[in-house]
N, C-alpha and C positions, 0 to 999 in steps of 0.2 A: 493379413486377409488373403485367403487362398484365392486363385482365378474361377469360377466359373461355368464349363464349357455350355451351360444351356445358353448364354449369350453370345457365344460364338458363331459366327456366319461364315458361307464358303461363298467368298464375297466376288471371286472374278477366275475368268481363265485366258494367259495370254497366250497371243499367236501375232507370230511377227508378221509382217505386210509389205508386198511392193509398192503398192501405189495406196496412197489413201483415199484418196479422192474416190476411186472406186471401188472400197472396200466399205468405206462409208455407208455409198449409195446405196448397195447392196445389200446393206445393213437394216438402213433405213427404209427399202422396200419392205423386209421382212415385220416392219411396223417398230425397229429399234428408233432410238434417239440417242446422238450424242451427248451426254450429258454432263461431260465435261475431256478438255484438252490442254493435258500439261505439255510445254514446249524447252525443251531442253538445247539450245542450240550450242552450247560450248561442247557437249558429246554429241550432237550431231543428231540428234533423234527426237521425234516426238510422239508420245504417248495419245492414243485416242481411249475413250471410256463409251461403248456402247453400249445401253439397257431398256427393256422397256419400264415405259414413264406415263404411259398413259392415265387416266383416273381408276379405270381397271385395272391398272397394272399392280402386282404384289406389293411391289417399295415403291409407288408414287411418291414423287418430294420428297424420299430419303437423301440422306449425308452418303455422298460417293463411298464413303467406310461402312454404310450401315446398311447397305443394300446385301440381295445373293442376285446371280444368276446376270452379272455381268460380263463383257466378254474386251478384253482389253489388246487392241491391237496395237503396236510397236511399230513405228516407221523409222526407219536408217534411211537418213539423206543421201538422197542421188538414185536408189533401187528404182524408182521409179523412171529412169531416163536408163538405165542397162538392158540391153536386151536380153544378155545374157544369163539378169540374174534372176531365178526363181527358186519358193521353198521348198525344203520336201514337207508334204501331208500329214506324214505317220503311214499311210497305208500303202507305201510297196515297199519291196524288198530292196537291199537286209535295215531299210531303216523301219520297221514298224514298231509302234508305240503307240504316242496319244493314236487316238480314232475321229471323235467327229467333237463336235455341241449338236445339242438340240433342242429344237422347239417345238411347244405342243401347239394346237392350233383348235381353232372350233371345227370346221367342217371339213375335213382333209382333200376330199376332192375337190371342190373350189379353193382351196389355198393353193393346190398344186397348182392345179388350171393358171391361177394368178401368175404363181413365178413364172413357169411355162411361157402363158405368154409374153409375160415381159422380157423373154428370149435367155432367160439364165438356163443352163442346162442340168441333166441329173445323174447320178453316177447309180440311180437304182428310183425309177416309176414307181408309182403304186401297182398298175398292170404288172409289172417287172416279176418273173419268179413266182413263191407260193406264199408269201409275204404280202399281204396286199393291203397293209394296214400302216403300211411303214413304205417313206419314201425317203431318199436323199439327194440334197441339190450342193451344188456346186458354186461355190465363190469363189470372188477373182482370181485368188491363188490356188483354188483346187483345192483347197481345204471340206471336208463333207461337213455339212449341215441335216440331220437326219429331220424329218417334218413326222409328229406322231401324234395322234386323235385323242380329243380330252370327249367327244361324243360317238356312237356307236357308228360304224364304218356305213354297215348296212342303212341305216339310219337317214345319213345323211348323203346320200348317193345323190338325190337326184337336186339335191341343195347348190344355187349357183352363187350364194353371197358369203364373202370372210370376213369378219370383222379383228383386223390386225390389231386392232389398242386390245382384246382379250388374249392375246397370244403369251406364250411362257416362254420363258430362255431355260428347259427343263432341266440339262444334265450336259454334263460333259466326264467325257468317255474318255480312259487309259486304259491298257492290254498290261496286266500283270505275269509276274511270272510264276508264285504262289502264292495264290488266296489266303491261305493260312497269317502268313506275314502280312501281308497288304492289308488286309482287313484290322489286324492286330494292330498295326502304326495307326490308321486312321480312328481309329474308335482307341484305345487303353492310349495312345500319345495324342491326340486332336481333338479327342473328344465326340467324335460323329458316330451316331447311329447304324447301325443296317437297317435301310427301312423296309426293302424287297429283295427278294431271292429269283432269278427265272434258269431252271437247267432245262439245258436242250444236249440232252443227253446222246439221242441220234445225229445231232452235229458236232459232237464232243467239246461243246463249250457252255460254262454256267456266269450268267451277270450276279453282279450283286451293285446294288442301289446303296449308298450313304449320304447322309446329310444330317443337317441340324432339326432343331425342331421339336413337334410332336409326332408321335409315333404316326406311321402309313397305314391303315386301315387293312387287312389282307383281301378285301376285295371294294370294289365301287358300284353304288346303286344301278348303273348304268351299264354296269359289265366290264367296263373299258379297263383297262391299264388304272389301279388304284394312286399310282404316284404321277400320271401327268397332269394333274392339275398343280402340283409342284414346281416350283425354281430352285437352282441352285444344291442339286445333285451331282453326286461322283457316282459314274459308274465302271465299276471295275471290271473286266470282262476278263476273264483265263481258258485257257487250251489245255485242253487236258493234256501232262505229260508233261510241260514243260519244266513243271516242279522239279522233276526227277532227274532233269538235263544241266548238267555242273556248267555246261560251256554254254548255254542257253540266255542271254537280254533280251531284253527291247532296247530300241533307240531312245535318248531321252528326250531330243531336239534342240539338248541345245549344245552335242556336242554337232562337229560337222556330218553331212547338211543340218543346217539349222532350219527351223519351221516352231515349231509349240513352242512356248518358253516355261509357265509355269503355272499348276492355280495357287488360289491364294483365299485366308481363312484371314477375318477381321474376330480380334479375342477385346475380354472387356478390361486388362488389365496389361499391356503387354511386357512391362518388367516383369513382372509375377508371374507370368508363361515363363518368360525365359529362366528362371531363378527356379522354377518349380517343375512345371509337368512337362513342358519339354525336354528340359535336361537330361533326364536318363535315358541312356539307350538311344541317341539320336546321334545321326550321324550332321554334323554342317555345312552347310555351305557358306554362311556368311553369319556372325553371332553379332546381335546389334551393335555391340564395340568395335566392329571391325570396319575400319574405313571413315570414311565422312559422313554416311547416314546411316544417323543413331537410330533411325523411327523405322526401319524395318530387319527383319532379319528371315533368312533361307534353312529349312534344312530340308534334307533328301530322304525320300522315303526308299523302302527297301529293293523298286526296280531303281533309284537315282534320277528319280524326277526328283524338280525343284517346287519344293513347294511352301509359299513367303506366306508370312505373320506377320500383319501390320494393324495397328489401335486402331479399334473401334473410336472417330473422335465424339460421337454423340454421345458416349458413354463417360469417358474420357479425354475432352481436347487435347492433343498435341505439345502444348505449351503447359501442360500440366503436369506432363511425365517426369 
């Protein structure tokens, strides 16, 4: 029986953490919920699982495998008593790569106002710039959070209430180094879609949206952005020129400084991924034979981000493989 890909989900994105406690919190202002925590204490670490879960939410009461648009933070024991130690972002120099997550939100300017007040800061206002539709905020570790409008900007101006259980965990951002390939791994090896195209040709840079699913609409009744009412998006983001640059990366995060670690894509079959459409033309990181855990495997895509395959268990439980 071949694998799939319309049941496949881009199920989480990790980013390592100093403190949890307030990364949590910050989390869960944003209207997240933990919704589950694996505790690893012989390697020293423990896994947080943030999503929203609300009755609105996309994946209410799904299986932590069956969910998209989850955001999985990493704690290494002790980071949080070091003064010394913090991540890097992705967004300074020379370590750039991942860029942000983000979430859509009902009425943008009372979402802000909220964070705002609650004293988190922003690396770019909505006032900010000629952008006035797009904001980003700041979490504990300086990681950016971009906040983007599922209703019209204008619209809701003078709106002072957000309702956080309707919010999206939309997309999360990596800086490629050619589109061509990038797009190529994710869609002909992963199976993901292009769902939207945005070139901003006068800033010499073009996104491109992927995910699972059904197809993105090319526009929305509303006018807005046709894919933020979406979870669980890659958006791949390139600079022009840098294709043509031999000596040219990104950071991946998870060589040193470390910060990003990896996303990660829930398949409905995952021996048959590995046996089949992953195989060719992939480069590894870890193939589930390698090591002690059989239930996930890495491989690298063509800037050498990590990006893990692990079963869907709603599909197929664990103990069935």
């Amino acid at each position: 029986m071949a694998t799939d890909p319309s049941k496949y989900k881009f199920n989480h994105s990790m980013i390592r953490i100093k403190d949890p406690a307030r990364s949590v919190k910050f989390y869960e202002f944003l209207g997240m919920k933990l919704i589950e925590k694996l505790e690893q204490p012989e390697a020293k670490f423990d896994l947080y699982f943030m999503a929203y879960d609300s009755p609105k939410a996309a994946s209410a009461g799904n299986h932590l495998s069956d969910r998209e648009g989850i955001i999985e933070m990493t704690h290494n024991y002790g980071t949080e008593n070091d003064d010394n130690y913090k991540v890097t972002n992705g967004n300074t120099e020379p370590y750039k790569g991942f860029g942000h997550t983000c979430i859509s939100v009902d009425n943008i300017q009372a979402a802000c106002q909220r964070i705002e007040d609650a004293g988190y800061k922003f690396q770019k206002k909505l006032t900010d710039g000629r952008m006035r539709s797009i904001a980003f905020v700041l979490d504990p570790d300086n990681y950016w959070v971009e906040v983007i409008a599922r209703n019209p900007v204008d619209k809701t101006e003078g709106v002072k209430e957000t309702d956080v259980s309707t919010y999206r965990m939309n997309h999360t951002m990596i800086r490629v180094k050619d589109p061509e390939k990038s797009i190529g791994f994710y869609r002909d090896v992963l199976g993901m879609q292009l769902k939207r195209t945005s070139e901003n040709k006068d800033a010499g840079f073009t996104l491109y949206f992927l995910g699972y699913g059904p197809p993105a609409p090319s526009s929305s009744p509303n006018g807005v952005n046709p894919t933020a009412d979406r979870e669980g998006l890659l958006e791949l983001t390139w600079n022009y020129g840098t294709e043509k640059d031999e000596n040219f990366k990104y950071h991946n995060g998870n060589d040193q400084p470390q910060g990003f670690g990896h996303v990660a894509i829930t398949v409905d079959d995952l021996g048959m991924v590995q046996e089949t459409r992953i195989i060719l033309n992939v480069n590894w990181k870890k193939r589930l034979t390698d090591g002690r855990m059989n239930h996930i495997a890495f491989v690298l895509d063509p800037d050498n981000y990590w990006v893990e395959v692990l079963q869907n268990e709603k599909i197929k439980p664990r103990w069935n493989m």
